[in-house]
LUMLUMDREN-2810 file (N, C-alpha, C; in Angstrom, 1 decimal):
<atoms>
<atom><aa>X</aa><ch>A</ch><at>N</at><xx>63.3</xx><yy>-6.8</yy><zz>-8.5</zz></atom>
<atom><aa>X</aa><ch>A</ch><at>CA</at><xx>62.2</xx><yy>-5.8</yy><zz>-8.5</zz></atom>
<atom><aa>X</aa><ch>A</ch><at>C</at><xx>62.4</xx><yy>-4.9</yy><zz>-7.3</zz></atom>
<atom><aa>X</aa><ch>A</ch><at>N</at><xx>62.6</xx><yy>-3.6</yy><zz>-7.7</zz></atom>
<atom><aa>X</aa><ch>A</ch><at>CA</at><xx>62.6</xx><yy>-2.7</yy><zz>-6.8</zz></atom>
<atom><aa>X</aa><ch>A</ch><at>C</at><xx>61.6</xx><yy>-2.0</yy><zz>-6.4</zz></atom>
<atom><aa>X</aa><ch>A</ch><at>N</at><xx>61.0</xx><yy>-0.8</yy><zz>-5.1</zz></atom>
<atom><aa>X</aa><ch>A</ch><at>CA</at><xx>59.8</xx><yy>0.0</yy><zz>-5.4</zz></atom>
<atom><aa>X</aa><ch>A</ch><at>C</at><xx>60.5</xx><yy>1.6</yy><zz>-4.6</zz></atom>
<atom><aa>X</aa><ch>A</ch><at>N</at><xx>60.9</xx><yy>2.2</yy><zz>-5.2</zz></atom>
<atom><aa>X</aa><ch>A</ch><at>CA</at><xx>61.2</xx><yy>3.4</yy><zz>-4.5</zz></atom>
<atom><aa>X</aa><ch>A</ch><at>C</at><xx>60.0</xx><yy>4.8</yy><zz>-4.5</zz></atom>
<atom><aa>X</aa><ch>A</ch><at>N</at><xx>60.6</xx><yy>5.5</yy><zz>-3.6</zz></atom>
<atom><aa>X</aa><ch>A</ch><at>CA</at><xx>59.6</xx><yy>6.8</yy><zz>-3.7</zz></atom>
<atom><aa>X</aa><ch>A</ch><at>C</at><xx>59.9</xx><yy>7.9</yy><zz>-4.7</zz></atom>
<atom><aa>X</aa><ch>A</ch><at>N</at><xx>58.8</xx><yy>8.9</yy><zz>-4.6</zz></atom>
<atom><aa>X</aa><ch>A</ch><at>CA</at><xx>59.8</xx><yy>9.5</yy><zz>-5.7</zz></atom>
<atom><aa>X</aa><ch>A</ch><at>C</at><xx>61.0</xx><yy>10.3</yy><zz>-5.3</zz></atom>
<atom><aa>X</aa><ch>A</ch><at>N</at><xx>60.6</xx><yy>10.6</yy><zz>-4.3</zz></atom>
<atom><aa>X</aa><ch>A</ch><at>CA</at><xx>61.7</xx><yy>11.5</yy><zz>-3.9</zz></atom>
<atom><aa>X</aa><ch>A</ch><at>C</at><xx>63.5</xx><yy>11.0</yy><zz>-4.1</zz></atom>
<atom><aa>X</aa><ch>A</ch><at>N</at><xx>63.2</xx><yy>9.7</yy><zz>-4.1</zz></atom>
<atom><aa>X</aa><ch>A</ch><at>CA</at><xx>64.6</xx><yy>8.7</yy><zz>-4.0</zz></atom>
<atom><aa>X</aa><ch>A</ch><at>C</at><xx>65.3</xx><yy>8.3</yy><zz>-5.5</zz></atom>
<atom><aa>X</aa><ch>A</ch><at>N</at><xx>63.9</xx><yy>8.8</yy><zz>-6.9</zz></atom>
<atom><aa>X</aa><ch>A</ch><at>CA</at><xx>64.2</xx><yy>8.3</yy><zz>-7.9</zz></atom>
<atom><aa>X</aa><ch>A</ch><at>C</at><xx>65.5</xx><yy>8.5</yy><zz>-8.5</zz></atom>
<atom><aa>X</aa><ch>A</ch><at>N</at><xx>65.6</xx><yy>9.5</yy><zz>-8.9</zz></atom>
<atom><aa>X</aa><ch>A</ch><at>CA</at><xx>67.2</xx><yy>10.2</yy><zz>-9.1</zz></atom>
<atom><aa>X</aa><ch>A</ch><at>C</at><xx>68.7</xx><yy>9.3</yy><zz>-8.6</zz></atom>
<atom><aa>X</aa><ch>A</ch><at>N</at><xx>68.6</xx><yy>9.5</yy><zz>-7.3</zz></atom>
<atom><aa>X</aa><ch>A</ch><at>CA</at><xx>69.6</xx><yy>8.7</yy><zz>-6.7</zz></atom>
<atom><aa>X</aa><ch>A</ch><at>C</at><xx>69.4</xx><yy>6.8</yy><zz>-6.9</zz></atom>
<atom><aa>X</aa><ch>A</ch><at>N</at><xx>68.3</xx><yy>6.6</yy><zz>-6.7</zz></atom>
<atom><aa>X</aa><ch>A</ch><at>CA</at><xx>68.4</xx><yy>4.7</yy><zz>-7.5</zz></atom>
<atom><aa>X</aa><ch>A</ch><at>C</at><xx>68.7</xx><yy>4.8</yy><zz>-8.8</zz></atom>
<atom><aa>X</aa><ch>A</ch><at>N</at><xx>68.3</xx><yy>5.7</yy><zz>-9.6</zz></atom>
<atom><aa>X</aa><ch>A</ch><at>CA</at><xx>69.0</xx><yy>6.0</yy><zz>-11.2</zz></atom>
<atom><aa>X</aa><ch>A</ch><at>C</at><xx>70.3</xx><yy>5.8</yy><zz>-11.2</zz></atom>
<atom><aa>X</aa><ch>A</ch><at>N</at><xx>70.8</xx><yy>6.8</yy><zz>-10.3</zz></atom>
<atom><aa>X</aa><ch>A</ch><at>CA</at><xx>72.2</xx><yy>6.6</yy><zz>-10.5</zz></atom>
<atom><aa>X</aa><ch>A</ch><at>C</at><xx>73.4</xx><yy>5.5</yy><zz>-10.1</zz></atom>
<atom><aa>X</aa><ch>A</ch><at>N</at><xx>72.3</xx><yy>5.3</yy><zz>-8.6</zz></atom>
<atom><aa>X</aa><ch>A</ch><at>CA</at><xx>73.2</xx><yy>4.3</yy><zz>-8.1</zz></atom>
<atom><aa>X</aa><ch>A</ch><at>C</at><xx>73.1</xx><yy>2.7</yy><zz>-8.8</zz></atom>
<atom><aa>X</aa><ch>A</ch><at>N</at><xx>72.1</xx><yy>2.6</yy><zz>-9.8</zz></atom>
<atom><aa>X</aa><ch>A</ch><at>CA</at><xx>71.6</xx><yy>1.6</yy><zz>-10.5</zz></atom>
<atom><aa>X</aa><ch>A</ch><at>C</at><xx>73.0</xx><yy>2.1</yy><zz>-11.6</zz></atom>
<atom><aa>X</aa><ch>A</ch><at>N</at><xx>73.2</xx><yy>3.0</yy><zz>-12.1</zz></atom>
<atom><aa>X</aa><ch>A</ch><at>CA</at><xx>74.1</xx><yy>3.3</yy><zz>-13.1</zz></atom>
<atom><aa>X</aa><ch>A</ch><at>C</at><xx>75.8</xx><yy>3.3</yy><zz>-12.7</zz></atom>
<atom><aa>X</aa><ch>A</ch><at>N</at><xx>75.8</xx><yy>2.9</yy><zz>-11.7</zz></atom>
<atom><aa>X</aa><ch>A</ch><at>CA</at><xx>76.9</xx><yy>3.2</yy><zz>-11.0</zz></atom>
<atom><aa>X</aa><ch>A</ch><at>C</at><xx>77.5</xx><yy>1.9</yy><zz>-10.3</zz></atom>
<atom><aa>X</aa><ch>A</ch><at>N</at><xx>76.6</xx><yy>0.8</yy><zz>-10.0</zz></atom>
<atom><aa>X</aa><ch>A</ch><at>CA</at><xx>76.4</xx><yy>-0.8</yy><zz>-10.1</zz></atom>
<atom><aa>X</aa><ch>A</ch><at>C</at><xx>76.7</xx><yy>-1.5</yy><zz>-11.3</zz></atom>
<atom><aa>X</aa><ch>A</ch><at>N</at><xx>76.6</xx><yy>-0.5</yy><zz>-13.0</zz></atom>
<atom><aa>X</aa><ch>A</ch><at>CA</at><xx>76.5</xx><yy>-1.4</yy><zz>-13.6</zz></atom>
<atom><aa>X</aa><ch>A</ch><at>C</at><xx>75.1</xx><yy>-1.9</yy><zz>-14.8</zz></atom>
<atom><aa>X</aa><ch>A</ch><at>N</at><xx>73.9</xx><yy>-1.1</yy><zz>-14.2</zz></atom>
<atom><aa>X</aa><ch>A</ch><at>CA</at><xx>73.2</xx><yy>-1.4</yy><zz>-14.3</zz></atom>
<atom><aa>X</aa><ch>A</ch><at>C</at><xx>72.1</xx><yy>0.0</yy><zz>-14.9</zz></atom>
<atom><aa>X</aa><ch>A</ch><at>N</at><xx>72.8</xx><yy>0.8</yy><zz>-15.6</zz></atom>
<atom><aa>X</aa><ch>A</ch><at>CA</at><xx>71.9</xx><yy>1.8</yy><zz>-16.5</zz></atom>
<atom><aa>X</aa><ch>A</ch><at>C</at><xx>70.3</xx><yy>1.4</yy><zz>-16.4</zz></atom>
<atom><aa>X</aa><ch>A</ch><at>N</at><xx>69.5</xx><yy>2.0</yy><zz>-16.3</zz></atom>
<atom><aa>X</aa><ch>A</ch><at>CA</at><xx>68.0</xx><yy>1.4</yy><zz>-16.9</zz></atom>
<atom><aa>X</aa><ch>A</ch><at>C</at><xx>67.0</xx><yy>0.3</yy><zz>-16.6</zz></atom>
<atom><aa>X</aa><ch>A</ch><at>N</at><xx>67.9</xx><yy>0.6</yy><zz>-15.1</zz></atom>
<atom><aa>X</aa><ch>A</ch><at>CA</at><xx>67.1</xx><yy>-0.4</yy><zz>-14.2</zz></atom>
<atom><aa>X</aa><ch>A</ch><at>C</at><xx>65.7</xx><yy>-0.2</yy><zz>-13.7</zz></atom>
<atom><aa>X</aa><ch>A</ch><at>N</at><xx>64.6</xx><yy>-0.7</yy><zz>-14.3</zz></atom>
<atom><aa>X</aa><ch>A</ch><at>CA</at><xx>63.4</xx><yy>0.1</yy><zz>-14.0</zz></atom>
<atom><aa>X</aa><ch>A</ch><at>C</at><xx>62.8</xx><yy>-0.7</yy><zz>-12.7</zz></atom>
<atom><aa>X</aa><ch>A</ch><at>N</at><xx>62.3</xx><yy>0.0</yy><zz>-11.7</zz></atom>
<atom><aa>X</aa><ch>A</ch><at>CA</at><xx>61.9</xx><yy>-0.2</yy><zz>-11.0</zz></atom>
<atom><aa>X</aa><ch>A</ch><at>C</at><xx>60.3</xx><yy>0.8</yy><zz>-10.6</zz></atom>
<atom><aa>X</aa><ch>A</ch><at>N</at><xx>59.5</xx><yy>0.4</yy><zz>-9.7</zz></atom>
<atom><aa>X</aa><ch>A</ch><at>CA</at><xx>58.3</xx><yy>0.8</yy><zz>-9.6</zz></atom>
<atom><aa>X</aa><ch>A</ch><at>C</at><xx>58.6</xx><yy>2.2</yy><zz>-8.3</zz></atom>
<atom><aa>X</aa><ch>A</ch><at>N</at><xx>57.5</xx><yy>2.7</yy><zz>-8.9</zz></atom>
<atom><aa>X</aa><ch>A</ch><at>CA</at><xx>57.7</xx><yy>4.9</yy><zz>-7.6</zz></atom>
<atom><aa>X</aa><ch>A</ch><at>C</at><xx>56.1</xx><yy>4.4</yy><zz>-7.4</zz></atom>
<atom><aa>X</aa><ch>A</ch><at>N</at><xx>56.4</xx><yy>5.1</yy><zz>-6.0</zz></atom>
<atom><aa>X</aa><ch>A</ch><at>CA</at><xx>55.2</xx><yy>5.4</yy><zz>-5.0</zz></atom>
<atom><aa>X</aa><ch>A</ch><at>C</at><xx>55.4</xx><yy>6.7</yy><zz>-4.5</zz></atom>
<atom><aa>X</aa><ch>A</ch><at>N</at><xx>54.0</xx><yy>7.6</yy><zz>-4.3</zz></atom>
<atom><aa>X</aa><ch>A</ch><at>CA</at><xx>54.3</xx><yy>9.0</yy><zz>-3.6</zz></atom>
<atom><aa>X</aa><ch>A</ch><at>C</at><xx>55.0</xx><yy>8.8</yy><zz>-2.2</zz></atom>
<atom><aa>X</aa><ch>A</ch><at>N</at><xx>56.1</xx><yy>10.2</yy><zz>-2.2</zz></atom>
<atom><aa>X</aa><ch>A</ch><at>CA</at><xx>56.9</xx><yy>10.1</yy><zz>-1.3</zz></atom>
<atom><aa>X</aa><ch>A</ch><at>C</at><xx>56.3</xx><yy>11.1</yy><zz>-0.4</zz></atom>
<atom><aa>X</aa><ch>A</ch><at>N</at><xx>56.2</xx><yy>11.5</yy><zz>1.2</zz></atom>
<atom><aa>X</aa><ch>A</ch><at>CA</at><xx>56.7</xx><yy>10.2</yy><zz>1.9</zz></atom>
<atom><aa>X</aa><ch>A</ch><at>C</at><xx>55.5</xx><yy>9.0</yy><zz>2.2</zz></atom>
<atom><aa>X</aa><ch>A</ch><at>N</at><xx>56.3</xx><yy>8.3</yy><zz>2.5</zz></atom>
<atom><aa>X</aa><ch>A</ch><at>CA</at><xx>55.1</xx><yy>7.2</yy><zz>3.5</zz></atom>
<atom><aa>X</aa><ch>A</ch><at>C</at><xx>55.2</xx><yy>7.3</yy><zz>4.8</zz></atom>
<atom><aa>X</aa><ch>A</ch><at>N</at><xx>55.9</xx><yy>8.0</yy><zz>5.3</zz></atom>
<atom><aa>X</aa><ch>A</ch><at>CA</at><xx>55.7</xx><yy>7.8</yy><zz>6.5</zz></atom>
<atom><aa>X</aa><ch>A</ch><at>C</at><xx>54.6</xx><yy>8.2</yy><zz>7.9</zz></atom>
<atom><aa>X</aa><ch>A</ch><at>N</at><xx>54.0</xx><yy>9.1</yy><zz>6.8</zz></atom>
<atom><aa>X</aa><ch>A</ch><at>CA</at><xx>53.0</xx><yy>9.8</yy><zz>7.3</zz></atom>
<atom><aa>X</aa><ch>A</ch><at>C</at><xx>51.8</xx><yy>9.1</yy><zz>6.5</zz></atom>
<atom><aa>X</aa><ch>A</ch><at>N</at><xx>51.7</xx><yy>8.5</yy><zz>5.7</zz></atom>
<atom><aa>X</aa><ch>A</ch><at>CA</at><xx>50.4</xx><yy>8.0</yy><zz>4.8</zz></atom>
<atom><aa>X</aa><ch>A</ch><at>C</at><xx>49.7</xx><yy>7.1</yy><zz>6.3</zz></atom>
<atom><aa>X</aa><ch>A</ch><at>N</at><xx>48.5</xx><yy>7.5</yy><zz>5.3</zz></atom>
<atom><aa>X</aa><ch>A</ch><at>CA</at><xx>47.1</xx><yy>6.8</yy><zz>6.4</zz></atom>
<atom><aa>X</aa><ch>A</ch><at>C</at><xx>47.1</xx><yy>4.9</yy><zz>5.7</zz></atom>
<atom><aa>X</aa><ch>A</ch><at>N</at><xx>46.7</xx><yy>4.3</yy><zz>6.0</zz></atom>
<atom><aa>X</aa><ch>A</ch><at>CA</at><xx>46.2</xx><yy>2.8</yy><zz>6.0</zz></atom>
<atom><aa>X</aa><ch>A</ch><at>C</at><xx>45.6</xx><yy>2.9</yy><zz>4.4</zz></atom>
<atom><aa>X</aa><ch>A</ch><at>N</at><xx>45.0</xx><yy>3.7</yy><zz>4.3</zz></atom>
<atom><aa>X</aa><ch>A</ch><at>CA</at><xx>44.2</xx><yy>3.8</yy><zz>3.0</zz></atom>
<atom><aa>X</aa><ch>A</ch><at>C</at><xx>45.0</xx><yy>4.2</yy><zz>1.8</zz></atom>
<atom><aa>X</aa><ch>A</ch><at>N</at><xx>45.9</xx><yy>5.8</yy><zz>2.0</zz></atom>
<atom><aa>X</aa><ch>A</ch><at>CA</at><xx>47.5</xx><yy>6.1</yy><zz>1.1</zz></atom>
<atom><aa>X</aa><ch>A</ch><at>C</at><xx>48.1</xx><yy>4.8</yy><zz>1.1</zz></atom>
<atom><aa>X</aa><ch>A</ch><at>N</at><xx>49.0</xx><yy>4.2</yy><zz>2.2</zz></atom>
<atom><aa>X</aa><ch>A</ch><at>CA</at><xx>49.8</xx><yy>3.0</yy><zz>1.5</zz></atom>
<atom><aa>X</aa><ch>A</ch><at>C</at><xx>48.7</xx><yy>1.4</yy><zz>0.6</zz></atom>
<atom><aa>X</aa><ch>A</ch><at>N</at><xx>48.1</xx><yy>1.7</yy><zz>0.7</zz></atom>
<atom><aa>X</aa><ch>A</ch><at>CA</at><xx>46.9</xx><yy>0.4</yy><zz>0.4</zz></atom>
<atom><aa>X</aa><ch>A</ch><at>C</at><xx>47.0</xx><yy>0.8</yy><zz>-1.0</zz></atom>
<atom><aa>X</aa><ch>A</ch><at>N</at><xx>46.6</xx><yy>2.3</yy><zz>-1.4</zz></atom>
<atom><aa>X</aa><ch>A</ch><at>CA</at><xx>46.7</xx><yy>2.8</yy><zz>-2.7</zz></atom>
<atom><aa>X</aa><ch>A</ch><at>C</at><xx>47.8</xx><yy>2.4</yy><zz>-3.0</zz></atom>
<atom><aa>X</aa><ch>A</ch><at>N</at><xx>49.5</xx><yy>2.9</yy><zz>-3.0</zz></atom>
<atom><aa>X</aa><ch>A</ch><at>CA</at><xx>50.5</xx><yy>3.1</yy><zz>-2.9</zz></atom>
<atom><aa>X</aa><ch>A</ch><at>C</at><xx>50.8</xx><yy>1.5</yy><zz>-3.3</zz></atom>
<atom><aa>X</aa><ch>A</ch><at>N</at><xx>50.4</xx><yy>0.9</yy><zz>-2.4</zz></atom>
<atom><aa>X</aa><ch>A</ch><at>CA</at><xx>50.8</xx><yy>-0.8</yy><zz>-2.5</zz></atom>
<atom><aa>X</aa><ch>A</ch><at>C</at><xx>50.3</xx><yy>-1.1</yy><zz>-3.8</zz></atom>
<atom><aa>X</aa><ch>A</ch><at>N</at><xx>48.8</xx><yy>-1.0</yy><zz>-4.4</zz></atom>
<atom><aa>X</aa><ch>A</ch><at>CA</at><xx>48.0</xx><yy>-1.5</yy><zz>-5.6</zz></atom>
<atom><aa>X</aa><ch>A</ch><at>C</at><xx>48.7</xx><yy>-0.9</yy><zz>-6.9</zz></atom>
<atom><aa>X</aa><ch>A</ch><at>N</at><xx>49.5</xx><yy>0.5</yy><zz>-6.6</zz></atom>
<atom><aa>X</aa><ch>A</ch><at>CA</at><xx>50.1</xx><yy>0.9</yy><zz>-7.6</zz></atom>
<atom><aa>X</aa><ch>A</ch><at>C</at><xx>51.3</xx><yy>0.3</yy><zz>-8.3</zz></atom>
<atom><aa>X</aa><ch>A</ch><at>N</at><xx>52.5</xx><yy>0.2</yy><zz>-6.5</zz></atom>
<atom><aa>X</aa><ch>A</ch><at>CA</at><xx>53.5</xx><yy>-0.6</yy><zz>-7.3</zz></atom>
<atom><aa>X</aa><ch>A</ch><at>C</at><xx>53.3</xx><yy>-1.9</yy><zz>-7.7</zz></atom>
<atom><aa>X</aa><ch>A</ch><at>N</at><xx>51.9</xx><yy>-2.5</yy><zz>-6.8</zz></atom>
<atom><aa>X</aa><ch>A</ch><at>CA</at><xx>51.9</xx><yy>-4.0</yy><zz>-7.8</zz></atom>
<atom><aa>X</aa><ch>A</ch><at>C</at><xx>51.3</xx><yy>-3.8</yy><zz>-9.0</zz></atom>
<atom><aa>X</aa><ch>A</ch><at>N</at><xx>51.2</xx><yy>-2.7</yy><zz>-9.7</zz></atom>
<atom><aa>X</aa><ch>A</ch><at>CA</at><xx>50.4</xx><yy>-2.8</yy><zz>-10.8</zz></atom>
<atom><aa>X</aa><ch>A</ch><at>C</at><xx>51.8</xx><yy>-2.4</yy><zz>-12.0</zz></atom>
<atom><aa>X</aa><ch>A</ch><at>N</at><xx>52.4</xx><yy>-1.4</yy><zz>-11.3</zz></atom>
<atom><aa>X</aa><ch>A</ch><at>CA</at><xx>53.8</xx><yy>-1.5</yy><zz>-11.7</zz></atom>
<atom><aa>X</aa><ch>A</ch><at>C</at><xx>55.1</xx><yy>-2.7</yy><zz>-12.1</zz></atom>
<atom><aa>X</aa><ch>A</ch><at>N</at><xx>55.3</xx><yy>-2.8</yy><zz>-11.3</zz></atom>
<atom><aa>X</aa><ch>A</ch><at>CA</at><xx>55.3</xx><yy>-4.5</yy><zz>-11.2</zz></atom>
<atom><aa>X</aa><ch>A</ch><at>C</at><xx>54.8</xx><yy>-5.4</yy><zz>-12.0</zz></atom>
<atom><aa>X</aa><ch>A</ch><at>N</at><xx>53.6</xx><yy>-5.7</yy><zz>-12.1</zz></atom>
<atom><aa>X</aa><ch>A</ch><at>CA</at><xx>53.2</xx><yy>-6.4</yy><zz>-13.2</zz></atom>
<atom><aa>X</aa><ch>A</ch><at>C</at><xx>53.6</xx><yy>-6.1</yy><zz>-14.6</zz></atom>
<atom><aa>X</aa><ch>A</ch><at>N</at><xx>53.9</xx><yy>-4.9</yy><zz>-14.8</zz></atom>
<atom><aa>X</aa><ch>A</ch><at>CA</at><xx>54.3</xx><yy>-4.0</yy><zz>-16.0</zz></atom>
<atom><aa>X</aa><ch>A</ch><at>C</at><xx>55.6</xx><yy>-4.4</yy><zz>-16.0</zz></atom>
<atom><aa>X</aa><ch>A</ch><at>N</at><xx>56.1</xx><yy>-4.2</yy><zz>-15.3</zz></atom>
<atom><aa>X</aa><ch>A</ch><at>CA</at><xx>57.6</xx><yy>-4.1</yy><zz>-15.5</zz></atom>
<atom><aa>X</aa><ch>A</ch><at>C</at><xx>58.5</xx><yy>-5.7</yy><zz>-15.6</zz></atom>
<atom><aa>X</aa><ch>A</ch><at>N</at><xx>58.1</xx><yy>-6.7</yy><zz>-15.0</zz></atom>
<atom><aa>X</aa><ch>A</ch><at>CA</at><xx>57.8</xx><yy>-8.1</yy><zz>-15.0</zz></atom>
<atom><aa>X</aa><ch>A</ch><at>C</at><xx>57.6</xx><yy>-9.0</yy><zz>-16.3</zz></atom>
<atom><aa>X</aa><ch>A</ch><at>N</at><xx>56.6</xx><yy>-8.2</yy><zz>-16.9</zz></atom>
<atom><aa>X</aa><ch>A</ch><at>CA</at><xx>56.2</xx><yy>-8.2</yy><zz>-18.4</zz></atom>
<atom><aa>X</aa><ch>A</ch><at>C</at><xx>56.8</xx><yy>-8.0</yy><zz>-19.2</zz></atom>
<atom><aa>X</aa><ch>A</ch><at>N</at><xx>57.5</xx><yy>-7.2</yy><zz>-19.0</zz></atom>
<atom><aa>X</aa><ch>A</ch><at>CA</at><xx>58.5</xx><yy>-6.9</yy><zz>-20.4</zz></atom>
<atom><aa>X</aa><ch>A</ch><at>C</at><xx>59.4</xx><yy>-7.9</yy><zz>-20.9</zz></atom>
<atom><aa>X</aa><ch>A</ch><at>N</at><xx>60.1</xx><yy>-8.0</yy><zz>-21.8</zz></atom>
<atom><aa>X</aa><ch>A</ch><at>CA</at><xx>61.1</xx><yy>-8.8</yy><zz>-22.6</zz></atom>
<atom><aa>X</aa><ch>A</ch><at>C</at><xx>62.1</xx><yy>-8.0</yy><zz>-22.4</zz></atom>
<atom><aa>X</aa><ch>A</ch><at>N</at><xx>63.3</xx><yy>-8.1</yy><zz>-22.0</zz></atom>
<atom><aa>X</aa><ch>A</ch><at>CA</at><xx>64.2</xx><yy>-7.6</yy><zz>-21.8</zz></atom>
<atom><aa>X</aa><ch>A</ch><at>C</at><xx>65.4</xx><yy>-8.3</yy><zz>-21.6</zz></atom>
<atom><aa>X</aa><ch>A</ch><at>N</at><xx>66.3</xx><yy>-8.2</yy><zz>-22.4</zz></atom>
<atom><aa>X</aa><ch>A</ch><at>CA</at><xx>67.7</xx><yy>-9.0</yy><zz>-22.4</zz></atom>
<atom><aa>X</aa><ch>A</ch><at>C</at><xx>68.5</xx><yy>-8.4</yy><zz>-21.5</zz></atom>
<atom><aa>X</aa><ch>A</ch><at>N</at><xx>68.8</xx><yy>-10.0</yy><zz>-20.6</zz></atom>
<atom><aa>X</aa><ch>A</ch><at>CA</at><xx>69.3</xx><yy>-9.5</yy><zz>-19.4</zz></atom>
<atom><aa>X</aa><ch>A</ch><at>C</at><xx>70.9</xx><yy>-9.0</yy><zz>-19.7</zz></atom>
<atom><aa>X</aa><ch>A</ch><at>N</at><xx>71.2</xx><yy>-7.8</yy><zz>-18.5</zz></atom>
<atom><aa>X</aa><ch>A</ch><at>CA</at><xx>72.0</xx><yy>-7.1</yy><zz>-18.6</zz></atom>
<atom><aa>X</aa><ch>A</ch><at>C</at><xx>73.2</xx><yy>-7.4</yy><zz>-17.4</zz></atom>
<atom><aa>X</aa><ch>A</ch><at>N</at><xx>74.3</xx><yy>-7.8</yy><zz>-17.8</zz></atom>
<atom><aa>X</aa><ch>A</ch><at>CA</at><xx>75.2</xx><yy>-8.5</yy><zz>-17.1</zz></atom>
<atom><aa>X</aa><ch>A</ch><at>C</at><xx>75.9</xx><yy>-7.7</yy><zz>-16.3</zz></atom>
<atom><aa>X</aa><ch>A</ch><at>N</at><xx>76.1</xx><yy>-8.2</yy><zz>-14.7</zz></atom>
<atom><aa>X</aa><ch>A</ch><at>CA</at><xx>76.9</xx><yy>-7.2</yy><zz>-14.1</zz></atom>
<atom><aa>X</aa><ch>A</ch><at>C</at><xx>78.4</xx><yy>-7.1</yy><zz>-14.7</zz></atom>
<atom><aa>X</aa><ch>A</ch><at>N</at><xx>79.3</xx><yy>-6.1</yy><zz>-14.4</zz></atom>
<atom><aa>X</aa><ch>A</ch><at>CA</at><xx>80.4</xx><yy>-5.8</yy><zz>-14.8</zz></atom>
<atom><aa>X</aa><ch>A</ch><at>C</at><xx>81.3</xx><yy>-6.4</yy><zz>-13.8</zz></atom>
<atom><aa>X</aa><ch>A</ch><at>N</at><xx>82.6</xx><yy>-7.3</yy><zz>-14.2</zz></atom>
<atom><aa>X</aa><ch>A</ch><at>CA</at><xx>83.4</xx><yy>-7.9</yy><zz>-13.3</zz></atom>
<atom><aa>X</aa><ch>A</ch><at>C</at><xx>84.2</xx><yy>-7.3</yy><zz>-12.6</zz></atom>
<atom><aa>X</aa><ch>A</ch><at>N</at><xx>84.3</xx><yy>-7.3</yy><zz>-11.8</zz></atom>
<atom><aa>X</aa><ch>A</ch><at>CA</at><xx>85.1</xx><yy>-6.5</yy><zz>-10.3</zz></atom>
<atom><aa>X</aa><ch>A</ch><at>C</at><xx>86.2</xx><yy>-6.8</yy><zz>-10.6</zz></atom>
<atom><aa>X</aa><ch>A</ch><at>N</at><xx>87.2</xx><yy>-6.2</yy><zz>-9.9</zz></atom>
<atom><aa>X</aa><ch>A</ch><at>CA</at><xx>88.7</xx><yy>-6.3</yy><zz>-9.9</zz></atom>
<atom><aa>X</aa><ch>A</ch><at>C</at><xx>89.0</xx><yy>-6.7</yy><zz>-8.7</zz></atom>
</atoms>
């Protein structure tokens, strides 16, 4: 389980695609955090665990990494 920002989504897409691993879903929080107040990441936190819980849930046949050379 992953939690990226959005800003980052694109590039975990691809690098998820690029691993092996097409359609790797993982949970987005607004980007940035690094300026968020106590209250933003608290939000931010309840989201991706709620994400998370979603994505955990699913049935999904696991997808095997590709063998290296």
């Amino acid at each position: 389980m992953a939690v990226m920002t959005t800003r980052f989504v694109t590039a975990a897409e691809l690098m998820a695609r690029v691993l092996g691993f097409a359609g790797y879903a993982f949970a987005v929080i607004p980007h940035p955090v690094s300026n968020a107040t106590d209250e933003g990441l608290r939000l931010a936190a309840e989201a991706a665990a709620a994400q998370a819980r979603g994505l955990l849930a699913q049935e999904k046949p696991a997808q095997e990494k590709p063998a290296r050379d």
